[in-house]
C-alpha positions in Angstrom: -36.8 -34.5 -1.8 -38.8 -38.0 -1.2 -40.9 -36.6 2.0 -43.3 -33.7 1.7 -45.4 -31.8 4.3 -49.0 -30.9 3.3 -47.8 -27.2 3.0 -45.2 -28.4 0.7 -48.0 -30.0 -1.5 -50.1 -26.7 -1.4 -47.5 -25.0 -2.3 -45.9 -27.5 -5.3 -49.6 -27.6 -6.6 -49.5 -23.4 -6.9 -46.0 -24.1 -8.3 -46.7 -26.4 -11.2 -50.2 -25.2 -11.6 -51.9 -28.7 -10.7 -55.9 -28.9 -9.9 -55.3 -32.9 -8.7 -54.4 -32.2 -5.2 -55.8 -28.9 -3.4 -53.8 -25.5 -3.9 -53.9 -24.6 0.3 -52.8 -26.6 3.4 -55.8 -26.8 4.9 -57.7 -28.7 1.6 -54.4 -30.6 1.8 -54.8 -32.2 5.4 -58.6 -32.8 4.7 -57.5 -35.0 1.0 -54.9 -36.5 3.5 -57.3 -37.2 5.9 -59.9 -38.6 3.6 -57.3 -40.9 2.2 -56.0 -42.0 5.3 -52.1 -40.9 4.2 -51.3 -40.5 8.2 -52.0 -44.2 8.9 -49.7 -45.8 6.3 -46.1 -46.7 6.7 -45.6 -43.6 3.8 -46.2 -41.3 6.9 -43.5 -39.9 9.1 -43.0 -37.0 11.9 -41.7 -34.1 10.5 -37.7 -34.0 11.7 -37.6 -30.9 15.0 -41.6 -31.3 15.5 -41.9 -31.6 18.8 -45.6 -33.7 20.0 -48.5 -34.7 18.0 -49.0 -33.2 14.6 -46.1 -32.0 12.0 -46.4 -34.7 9.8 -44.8 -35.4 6.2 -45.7 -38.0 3.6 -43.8 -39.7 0.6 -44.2 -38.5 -2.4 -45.4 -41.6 -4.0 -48.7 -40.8 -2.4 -49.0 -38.0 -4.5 -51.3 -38.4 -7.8 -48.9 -39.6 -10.7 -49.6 -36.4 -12.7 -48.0 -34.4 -9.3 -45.3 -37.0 -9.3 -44.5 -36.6 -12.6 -44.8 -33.0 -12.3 -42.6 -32.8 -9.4 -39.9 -34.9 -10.8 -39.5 -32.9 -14.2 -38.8 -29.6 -12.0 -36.2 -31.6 -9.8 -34.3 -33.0 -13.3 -34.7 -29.0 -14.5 -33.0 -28.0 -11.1 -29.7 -30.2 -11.6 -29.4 -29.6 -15.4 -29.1 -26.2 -14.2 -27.0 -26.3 -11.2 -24.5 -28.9 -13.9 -24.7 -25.6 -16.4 -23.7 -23.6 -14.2 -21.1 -25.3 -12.9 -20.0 -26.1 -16.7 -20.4 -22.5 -17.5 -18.2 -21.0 -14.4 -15.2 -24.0 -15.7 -15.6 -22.4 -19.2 -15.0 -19.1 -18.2 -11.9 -19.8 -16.3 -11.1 -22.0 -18.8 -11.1 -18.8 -21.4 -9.7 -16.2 -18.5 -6.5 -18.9 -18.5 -6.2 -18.8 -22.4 -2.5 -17.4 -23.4 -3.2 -14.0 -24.6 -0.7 -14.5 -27.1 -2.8 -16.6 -29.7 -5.6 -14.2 -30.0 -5.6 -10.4 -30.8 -8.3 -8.0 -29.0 -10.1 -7.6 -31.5 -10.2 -11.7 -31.9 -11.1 -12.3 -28.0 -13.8 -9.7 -28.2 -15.7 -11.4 -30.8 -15.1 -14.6 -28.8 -16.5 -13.7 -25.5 -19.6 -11.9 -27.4 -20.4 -15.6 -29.2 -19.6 -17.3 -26.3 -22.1 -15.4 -24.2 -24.9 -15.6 -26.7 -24.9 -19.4 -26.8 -24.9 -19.4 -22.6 -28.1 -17.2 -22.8 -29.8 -19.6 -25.5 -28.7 -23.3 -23.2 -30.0 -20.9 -20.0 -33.1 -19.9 -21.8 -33.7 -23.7 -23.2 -33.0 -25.5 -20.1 -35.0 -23.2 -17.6 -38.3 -23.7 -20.1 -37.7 -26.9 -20.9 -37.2 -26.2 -24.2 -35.4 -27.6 -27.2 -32.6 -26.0 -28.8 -34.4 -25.3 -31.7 -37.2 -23.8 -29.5 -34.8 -21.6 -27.5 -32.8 -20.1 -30.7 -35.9 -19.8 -32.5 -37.1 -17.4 -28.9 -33.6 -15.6 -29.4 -34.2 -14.5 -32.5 -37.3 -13.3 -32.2 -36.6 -11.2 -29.3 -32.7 -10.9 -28.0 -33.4 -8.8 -25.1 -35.2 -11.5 -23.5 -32.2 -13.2 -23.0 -30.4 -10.3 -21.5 -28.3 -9.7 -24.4 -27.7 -6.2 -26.0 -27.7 -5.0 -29.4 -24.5 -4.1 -29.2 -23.1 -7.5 -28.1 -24.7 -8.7 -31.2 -22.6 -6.6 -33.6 -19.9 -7.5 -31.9 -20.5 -11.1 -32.3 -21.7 -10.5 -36.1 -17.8 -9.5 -36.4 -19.2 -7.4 -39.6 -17.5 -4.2 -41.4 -21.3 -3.3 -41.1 -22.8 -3.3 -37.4 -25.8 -5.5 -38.4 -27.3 -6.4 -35.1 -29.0 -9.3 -35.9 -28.4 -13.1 -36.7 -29.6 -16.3 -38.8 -30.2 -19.4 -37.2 -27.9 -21.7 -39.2 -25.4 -18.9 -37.7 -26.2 -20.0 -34.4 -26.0 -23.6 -35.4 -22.4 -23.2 -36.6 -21.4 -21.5 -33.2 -22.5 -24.3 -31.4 -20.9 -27.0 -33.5 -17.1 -25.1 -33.5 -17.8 -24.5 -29.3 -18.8 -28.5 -29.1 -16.3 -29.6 -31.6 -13.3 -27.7 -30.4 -14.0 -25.4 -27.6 -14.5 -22.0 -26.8 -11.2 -20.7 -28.9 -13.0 -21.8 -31.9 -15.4 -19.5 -31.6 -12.5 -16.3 -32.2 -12.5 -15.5 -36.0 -10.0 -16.5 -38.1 -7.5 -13.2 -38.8 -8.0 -11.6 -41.9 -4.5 -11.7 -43.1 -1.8 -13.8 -42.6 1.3 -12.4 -41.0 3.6 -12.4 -44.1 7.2 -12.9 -43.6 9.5 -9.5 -43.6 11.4 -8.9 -46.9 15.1 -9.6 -46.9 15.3 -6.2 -48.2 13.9 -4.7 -45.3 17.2 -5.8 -43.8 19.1 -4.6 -46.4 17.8 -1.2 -45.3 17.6 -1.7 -41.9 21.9 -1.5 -42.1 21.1 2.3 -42.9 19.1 3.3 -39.8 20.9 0.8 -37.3 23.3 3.8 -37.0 24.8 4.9 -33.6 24.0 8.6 -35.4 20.3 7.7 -35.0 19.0 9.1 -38.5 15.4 9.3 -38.8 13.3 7.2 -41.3 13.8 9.4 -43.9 16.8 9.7 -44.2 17.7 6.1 -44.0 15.8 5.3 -46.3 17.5 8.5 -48.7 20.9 6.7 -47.8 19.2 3.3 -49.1 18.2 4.8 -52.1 21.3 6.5 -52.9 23.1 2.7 -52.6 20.3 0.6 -54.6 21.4 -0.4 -58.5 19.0 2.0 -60.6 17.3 -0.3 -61.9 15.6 -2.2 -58.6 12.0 0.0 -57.7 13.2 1.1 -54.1 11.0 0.6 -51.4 8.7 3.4 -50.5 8.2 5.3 -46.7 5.0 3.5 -45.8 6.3 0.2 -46.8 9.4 0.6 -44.5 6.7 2.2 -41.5 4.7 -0.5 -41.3 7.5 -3.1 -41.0 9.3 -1.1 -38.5 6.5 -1.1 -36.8 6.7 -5.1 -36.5 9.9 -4.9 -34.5 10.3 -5.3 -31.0 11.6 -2.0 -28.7 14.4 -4.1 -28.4 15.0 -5.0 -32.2 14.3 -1.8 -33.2 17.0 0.1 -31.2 19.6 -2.6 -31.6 22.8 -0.4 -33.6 21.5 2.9 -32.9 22.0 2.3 -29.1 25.2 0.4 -27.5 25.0 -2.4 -25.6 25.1 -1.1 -22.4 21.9 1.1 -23.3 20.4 -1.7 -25.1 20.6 -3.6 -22.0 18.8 -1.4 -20.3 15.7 -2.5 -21.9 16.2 -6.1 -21.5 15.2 -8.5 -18.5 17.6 -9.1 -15.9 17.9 -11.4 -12.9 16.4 -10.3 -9.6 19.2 -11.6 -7.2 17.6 -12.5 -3.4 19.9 -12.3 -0.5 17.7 -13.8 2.2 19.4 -17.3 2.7 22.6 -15.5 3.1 24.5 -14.9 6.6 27.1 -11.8 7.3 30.0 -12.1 5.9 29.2 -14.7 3.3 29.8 -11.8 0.8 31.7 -8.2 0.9 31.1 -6.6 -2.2 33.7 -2.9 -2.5 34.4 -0.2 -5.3 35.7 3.2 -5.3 34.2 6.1 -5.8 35.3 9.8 -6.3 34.0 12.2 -4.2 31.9 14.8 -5.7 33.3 17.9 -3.6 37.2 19.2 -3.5 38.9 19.0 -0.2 41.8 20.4 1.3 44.5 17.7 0.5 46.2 16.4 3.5 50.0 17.3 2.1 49.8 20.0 0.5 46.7 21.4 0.8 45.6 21.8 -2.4 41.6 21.6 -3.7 41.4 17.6 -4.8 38.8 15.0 -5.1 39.6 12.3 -2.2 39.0 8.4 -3.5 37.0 6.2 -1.1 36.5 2.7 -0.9 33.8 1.7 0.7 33.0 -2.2 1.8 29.5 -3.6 2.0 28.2 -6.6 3.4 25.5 -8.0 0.9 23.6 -9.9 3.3 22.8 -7.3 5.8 23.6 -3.3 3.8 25.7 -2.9 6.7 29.4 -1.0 5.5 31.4 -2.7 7.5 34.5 -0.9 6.1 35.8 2.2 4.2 39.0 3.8 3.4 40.0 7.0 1.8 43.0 7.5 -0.6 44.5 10.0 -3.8 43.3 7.2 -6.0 41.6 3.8 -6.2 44.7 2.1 -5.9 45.8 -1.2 -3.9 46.8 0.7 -0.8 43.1 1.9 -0.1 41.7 -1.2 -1.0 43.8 -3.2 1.3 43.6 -0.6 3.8 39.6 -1.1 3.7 39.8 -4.8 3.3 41.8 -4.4 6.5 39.3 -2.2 8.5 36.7 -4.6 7.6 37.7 -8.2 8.4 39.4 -6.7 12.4 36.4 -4.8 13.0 33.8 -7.4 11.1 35.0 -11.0 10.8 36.7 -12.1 7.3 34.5 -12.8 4.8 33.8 -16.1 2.1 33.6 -14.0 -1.2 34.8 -10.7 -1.7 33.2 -9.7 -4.7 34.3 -6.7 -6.6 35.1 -5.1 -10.3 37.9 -5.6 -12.6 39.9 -2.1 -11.4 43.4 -2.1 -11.2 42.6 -1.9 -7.5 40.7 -5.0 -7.3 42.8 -6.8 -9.9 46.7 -7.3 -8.9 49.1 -9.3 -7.5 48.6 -7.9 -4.1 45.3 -9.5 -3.7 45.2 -12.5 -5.9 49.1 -13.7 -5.8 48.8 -17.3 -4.8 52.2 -16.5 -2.4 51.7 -13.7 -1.2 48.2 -12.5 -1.8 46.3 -11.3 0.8 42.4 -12.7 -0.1 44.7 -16.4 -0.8 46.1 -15.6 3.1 43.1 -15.2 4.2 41.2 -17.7 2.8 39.2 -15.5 0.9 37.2 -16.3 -2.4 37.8 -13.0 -4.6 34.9 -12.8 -7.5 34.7 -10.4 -10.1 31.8 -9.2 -11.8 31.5 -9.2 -15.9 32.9 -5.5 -17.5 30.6 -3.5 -18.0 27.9 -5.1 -15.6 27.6 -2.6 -13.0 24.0 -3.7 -12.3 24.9 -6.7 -11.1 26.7 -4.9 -7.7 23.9 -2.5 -7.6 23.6 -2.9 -3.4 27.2 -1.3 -3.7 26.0 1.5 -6.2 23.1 2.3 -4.3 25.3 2.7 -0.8 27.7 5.1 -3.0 24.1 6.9 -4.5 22.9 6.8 -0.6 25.7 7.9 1.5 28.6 9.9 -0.5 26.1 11.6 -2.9 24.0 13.4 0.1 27.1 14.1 2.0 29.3 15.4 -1.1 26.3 18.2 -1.0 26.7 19.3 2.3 30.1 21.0 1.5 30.2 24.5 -0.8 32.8 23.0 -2.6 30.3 20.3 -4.3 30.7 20.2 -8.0 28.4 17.5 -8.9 25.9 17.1 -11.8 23.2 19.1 -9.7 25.0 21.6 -8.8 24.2 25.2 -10.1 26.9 25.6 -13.0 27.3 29.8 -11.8 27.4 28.2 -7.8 30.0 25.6 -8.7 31.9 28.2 -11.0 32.3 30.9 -8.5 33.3 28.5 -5.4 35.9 27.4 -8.0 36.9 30.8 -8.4 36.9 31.6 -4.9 38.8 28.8 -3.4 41.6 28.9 -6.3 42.0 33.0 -5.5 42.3 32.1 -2.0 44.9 29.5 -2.0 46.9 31.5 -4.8 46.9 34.7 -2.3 46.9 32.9 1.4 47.8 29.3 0.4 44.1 28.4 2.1 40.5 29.1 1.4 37.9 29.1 4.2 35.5 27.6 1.6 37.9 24.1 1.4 37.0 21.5 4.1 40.5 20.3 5.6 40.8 16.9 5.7 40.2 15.9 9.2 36.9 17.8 8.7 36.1 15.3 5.9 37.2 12.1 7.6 34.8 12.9 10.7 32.3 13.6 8.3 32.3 10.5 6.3 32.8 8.7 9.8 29.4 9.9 10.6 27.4 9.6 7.3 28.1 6.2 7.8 27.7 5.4 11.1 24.1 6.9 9.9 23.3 4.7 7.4 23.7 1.5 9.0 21.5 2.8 12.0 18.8 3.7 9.5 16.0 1.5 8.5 16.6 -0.2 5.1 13.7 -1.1 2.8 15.5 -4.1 1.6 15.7 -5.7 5.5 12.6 -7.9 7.0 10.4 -5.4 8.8 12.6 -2.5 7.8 15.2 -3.0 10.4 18.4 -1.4 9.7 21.4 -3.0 8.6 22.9 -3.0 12.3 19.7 -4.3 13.7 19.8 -6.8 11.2 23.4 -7.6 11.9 22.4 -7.6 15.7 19.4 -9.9 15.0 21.9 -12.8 13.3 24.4 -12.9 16.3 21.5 -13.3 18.9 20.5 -16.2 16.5 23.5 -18.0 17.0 25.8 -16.3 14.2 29.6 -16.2 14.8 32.0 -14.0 12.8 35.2 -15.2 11.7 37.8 -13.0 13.2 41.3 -12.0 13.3 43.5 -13.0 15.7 45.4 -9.5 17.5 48.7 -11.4 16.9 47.9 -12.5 13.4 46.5 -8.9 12.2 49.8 -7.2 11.0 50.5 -10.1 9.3 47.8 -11.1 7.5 47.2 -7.9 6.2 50.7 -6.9 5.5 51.5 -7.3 1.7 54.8 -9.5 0.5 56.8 -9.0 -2.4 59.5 -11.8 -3.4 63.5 -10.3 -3.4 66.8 -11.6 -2.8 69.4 -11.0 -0.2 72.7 -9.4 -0.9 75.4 -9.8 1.7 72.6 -9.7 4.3 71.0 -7.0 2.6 67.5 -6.6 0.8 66.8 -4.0 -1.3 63.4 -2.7 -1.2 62.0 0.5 -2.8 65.7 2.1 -3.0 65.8 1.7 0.7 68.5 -0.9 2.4 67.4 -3.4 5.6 70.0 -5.3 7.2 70.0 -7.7 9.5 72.8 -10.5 10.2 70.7 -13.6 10.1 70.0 -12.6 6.5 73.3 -14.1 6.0 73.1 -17.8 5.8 70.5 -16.5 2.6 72.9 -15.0 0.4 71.3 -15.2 -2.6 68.4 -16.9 -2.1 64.7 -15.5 -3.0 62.8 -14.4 0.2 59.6 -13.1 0.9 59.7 -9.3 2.1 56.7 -7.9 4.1 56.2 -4.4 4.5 54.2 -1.4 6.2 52.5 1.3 3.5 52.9 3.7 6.6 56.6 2.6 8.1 59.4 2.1 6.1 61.5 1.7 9.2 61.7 -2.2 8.9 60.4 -4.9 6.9 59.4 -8.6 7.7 61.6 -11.3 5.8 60.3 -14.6 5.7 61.5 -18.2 4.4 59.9 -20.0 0.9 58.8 -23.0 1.3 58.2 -25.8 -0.9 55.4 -28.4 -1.5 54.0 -30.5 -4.1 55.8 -28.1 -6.5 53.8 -24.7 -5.0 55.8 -22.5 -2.9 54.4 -22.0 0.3 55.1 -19.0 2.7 57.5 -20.2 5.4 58.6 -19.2 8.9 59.8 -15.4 10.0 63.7 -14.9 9.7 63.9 -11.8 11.0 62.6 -8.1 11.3 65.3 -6.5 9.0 66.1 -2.7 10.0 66.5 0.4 7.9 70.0 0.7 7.0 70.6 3.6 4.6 71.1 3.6 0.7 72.8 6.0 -1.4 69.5 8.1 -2.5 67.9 9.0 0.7 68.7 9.7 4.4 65.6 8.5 5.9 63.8 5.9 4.7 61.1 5.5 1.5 57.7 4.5 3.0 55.5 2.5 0.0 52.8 5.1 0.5 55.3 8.4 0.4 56.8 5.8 -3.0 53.5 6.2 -4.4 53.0 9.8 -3.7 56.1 11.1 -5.6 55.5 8.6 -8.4 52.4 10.5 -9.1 53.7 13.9 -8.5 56.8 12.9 -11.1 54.1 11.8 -13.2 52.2 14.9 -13.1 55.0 17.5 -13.3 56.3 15.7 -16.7 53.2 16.4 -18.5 53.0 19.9 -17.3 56.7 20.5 -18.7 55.4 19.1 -21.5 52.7 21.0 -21.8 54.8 23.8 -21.1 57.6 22.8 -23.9 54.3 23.1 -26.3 52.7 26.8 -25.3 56.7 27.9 -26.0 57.0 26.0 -29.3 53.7 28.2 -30.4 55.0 31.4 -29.1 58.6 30.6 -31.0 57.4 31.8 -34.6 55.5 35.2 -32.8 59.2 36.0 -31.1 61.0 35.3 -34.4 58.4 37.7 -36.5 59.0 39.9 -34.1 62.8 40.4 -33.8 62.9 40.5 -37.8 60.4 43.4 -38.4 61.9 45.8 -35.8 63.5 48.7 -36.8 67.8 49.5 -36.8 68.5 51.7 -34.8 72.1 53.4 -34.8 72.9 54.7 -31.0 75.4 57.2 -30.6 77.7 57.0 -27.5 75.9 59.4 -25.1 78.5 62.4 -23.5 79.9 61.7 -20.3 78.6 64.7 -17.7 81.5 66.5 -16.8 79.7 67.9 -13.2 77.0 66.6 -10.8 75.2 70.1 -10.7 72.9 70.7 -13.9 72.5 74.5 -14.6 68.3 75.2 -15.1 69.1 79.2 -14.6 71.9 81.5 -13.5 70.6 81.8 -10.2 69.5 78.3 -9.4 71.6 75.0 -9.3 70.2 72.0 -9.2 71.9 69.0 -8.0 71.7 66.4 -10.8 69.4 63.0 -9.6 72.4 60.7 -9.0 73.5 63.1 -6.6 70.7 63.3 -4.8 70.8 60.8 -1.7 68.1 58.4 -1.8 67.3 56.2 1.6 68.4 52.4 1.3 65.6 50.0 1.2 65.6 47.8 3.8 66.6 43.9 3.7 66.4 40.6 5.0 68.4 37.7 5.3 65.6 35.0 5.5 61.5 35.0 4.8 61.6 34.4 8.6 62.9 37.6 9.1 60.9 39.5 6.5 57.7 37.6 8.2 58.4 38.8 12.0 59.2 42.2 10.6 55.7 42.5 9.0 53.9 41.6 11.9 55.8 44.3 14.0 55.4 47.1 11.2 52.3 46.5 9.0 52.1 50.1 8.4 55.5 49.4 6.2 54.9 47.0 4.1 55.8 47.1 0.6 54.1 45.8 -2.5 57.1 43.5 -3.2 57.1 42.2 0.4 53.5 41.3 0.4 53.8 39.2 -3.1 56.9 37.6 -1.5 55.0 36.3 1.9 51.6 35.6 -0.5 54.2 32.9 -2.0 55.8 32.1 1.1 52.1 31.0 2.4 51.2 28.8 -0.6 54.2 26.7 0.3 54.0 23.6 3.0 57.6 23.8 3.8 57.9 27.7 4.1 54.6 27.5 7.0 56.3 25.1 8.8 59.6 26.8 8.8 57.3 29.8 10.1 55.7 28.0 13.0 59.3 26.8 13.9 60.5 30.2 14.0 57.8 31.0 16.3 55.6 33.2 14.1 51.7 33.1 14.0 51.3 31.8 10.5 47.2 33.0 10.7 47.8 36.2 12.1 50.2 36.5 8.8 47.3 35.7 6.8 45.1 38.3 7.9 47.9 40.5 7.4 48.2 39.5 4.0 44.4 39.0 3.0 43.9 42.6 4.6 46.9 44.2 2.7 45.6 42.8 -0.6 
């Protein structure tokens, strides 16, 4: 400020409490007049006065005493406008300080010192006073200054809470915050972190249990193994260093690794640079509720395998089998490059039905056909394919509870007993339960949950489109699939195994195919392609050679079914599959059942030793049908007595048609003999060929029992 009005003067001379110039504007303009002020070149129009008048003058006018006065209070104003400024960089300076060098306890006592001196710089510089002067004002009265008695203790960093302080205190305060900065104003800790015993070790072997003991007894067990004459440690000493462990450390033995993991970090992986189809990620999953199987009817858990693509959620394909095994996977694979586009990476677990020489054979493997990158994540990592865990948790959990036949983990243990109950009493009287969901039931249900899901909005998608949207949104940008070719789709996805021709024969699966221009290749190595659904003909093709690979060559021909010496019709590689499990299966219940007879074998033995000889005399022959009872009335003797035949029939077919036509009649024995009939696939369809209602004999039967 160089130019001042005269109400500026009157009002600086209130201010500063100065008798050389007059204390109100009007005594102002008469000195100014006096003195002639307005007709020197020190006199100016005010800046926005409009006219005469509204005048301002330079300060160097003013007496010296005024000047001097005036120039003070201006120095006073930026030495505080700098402190403040200072004092606002110091605290962010201190807010940024790594929390990890001081305790609470240390900061505390920091920010109380470090607010103190502030007060005492705020105090001196807004009185223009000394230091000296300033502390010498703090410690005669704190609350001057704003600051509590509280904050004082806290500062004083006693075992005491004495709320006051010594000067030579203050002094050292200010020399640590000048010297070194704020941090130095922390107290030192009271004790050095010591270094933990190697005997704590020694005893941490003991808890580090996957049993999980408790301290105590630990430490017992570390007692027990200690030479007598070493002082064992005692349970406080063992507390407090436990206590020094991490959450991680502390757990480490008692908890595998998996667990463990559970409390480590982990990578967040982001999937917003990526495009459809850059990654298909797939795994199999059991369902959680029986179904009618699709042979014979029986309760069983279906397999699915579901395929996801990771850049949009969206399941772009899903296939349902007995088992993970290659044949579902491929069959999904399948569905989802024709109805997709072929993916870059098809990442996946290590599961047999993930890892074989279907997939990965450089030949004849499909993902190396198709040009297809197959990844696999690390064992026992199942976190890192969580977007294909949490489509299994979002789609087949909820739906797996929509049938009575759920038998999850939160499902009522009495429910899921009784529908077990239920369904098995049904199919063991009927050979069907109305409980059990066939399986064309489940297929149109799983069709739909997931039609639902990628129609739903996904928290995971920008603005919480849904995985179709969001698949929808990348082709309008430009984004084209890959896709496959109608003329190159039963190829591509048709598996190859190597064999080698016989007099224009290849054996495959105990089935024979024949075809002439097989040949001119007797006895070299081809490459077989076949259907899992049609075992009618295979594909043969030519082995090529280059750089020392082999190569898949050109089609030779379509060879045709011929016949073989174990089966009339054909083996399909699914049906091959099928009966290798059910061989499978029925040797380990005979071998089950060779074991419950090996235990009854001593009972039976025990038995026949303890029982009583009997000596049987040869009974008399009867010499008449007629057995006397009285004089006067015969009675003809039972095997006299002519008993109606019971009638027979030449076929189940027969005995079923007959039931439906005389219900009334039947027997106890018939019943138990069309109950089996019913539990048997091949006995219903000889039924419906014979023109019998096969549910009309089921109500028959349920209604009977």
């Amino acid at each position: 400020m160089t130019y001042m009005t005269a109400q500026e003067i009157a009002d600086a001379a209130v201010r500063l409490k100065l008798k050389v110039m007059p204390q109100t504007k009007r005594g102002v303009q008469e000195r100014i007049k006096a003195l002639e002020w307005d007709k020197t070149h020190h006199c100016k129009p005010r800046p926005g006065s409009i006219g005469g008048g509204g005048l301002e003058y330079h300060i160097s006018l003013l007496p010296d005493t005024m000047q001097a006065a005036l120039q003070a209070e201006l120095s006073r104003e930026i030495v505080i406008a700098d402190q403040q400024v200072r004092k606002a960089k110091e605290i962010a300076k201190r807010e940024a300080l790594s929390t990890n060098a001081l305790t609470a306890r240390q900061r505390e006592v920091m920010n109380a010192r470090s607010a103190i001196l502030s007060a005492i710089e705020v105090h001196q510089i807004s009185n223009g006073m000394s230091q000296r002067q300033s502390i010498q004002h703090f410690l005669a009265d704190p609350s001057l200054f704003d600051i509590s008695g509280s904050m004082i203790v806290r500062a004083n960093d006693r075992a005491t809470a004495k709320a006051s302080l010594s000067r030579s205190t203050i002094y050292e305060w200010f020399k640590l915050r000048d010297g070194r900065g704020v941090v130095a104003l922390a107290p030192l800790p009271t004790k050095e972190k010591q270094e933990i015993p190697s005997w704590f070790w020694q005893f941490f072997r003991f808890y580090a249990q996957p049993q999980k003991p408790c301290l105590t007894d630990a430490l017992n067990n570390y007692h027990k193994a200690l030479p007598a004459h070493i002082m064992p440690p005692n349970y406080d000493q063992v507390r407090r260093l436990m206590a020094r462990l991490g959450n991680v450390e502390k757990h480490r033995g008692r908890e595998g690794h998996l667990t463990l993991k559970s409390r480590q970090a982990y990578v967040m992986r982001s999937t917003a640079d990526l495009l459809p189809t850059c990654v298909y990620t797939a795994d199999g999953k059991t369902f959680d509720a029986e179904i009618a199987h699709p042979i014979h009817g029986q309760p069983f858990r279906p397999e699915i395998t579901s395929i996801v693509d990771v850049a949009t959620r969206r399941c772009v394909g899903f296939s349902f089998g007995l088992a993970e095994n290659t044949i579902g996977v491929v069959d999904a694979l399948r569905h989802a490059c024709e109805q997709n586009g072929i993916c870059a990476i098809f990442y996946v677990d290590r599961g047999p039905g993930f890892k074989n020489d279907v997939l990965d054979n450089q030949l004849t493997g499909i993902t190396e056909r198709l040009g297809i990158t197959k990844l696999h994540s690390l064992p026992q990592n199942s976190q890192a394919r969580g977007i294909i865990e949490r489509f299994n948790g979002s789609v087949w959990n909820p739906l797996s509870k929509e049938f009575d036949t759920y038998i999850g983990a939160d499902m009522d243990r009495q429910a899921r007993q009784r529908s077990f109950k239920e369904t098995r009493r049904d199919m063991k009287q009927i050979g069907t339960s109305r409980r059990l969901p066939s399986w064309q039931e489940f297929i149109i249900a799983c069709k739909n949950a997931v039609a639902s899901y990628n129609a739903k909005p996904h928290a995971a998608l920008p603005d919480g489109m849904s995985p179709d949207q969001y698949w929808q949104y990348h082709v309008s940008t430009g984004f084209e699939t890959v896709p496959v070719l109608e003329a190159e789709s039963n190829d591509l996805f048709r598996p190859y195994v190597k064999r080698r021709t016989r007099r224009a024969l290849i054996e495959f699966l105990t089935n024979s195919y024949f075809h002439l221009a097989l040949e001119e290749f007797d006895g070299d190595d081809v490459l077989v392609g076949y259907d899992i659904h049609d075992a009618t003909k295979v594909w043969v093709r030519e082995i090529d050679w280059k750089s020392g690979e082999e190569l898949m060559g050109r089609l030779i021909c379509v060879a045709i079914f011929a016949g073989n010496e174990e089966r009339y019709i054909p083996l399909t590689m699914e049906r091959a599959a099928i009966e290798k499990r059910a061989a499978s299966r029925a040797r380990r219940l005979n071998d089950h059942l060779a074991e419950v007879e090996a235990e009854l074998s001593p009972g039976r033995f025990l038995e026949a030793s303890s029982m009583p000889v009997i000596d049987l005399e040869p009974m008399p022959v009867p010499v008449s049908n007629v057995t006397a009872i009285s004089d006067h009335q015969p009675v003809l003797a039972p095997e006299a007595i002519d008993v109606p035949r019971r009638k027979t029939f030449a076929t189940d077919e027969e005995l079923a048609a007959w039931a439906l036509e005389n219900p009334e009649n039947l027997t106890v024995n018939q019943v138990r003999v069309l109950r089996q009939c019913l539990q048997r696939q091949t006995a219903i369809d000889l039924f419906r060929l014979s023109g019998i209602d096969v549910d009309a004999l089921r109500n028959l039967i349920r209604a009977a029992a």
